[in-house]
N, C-alpha and C positions, 0 to 999 in steps of 0.2 A: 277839423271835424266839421260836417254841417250835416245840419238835420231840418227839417220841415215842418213836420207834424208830430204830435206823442210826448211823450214821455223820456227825456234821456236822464241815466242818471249815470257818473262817473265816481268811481270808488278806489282811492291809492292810484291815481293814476296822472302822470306828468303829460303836459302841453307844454311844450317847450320845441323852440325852434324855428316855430312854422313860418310861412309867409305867404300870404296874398296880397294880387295886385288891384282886389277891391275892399272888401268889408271881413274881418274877421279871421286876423291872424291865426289865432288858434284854435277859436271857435266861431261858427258864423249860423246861427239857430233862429228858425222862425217858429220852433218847440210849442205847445202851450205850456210845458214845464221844463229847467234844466235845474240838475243837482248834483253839485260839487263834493265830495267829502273826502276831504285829505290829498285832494287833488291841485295840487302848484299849477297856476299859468304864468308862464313868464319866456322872456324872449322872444315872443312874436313880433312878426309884423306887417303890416298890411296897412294900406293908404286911410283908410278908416275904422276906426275898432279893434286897435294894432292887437290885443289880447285876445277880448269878446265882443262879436254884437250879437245881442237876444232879445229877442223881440216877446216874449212871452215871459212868466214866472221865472224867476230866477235864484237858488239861492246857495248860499256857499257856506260850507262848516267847514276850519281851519285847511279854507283852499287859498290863499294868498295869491295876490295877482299884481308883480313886481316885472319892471323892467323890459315892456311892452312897448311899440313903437306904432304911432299914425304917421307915414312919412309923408302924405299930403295937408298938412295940419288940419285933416279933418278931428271928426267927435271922436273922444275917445282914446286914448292913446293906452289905456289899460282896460276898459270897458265902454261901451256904446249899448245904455240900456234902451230900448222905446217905448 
């Protein structure tokens, strides 16, 4: 998923799988807000921020974020905050 600007919010909903060959396996947000709730990330992967990279407000209620990969040992291998 990626977003730019706003407001994202995700509700019971799984990230799992993804892969990019830059920043933000599952999620890659330059958001001024993102919010998680009941939402798993896990299995991503991408050369940096195998999970997430969010660059704005961030916050997670029982969203767990397991098993994420940076395959260029960049930031991040389950999250990449800035």
């Amino acid at each position: 998923m990626y977003g730019e600007q706003g407001t994202i919010n995700l509700n019971y909903t799984q990230v799992q799988g993804n892969t990019s060959t830059v920043e933000g396996g599952g999620i890659d947000t330059l958001s001024d807000t993102l919010t998680l709730h009941n939402s798993p990330v896990n299995g991503n992967t991408a050369s940096n921020a195998g999970g997430m990279s969010a660059g704005g407000t961030t916050t997670l209620y029982d969203s767990p974020v397991t098993g994420n990969t940076a395959t260029a040992g960049g930031a991040g291998g389950g999250i990449n905050a800035a």
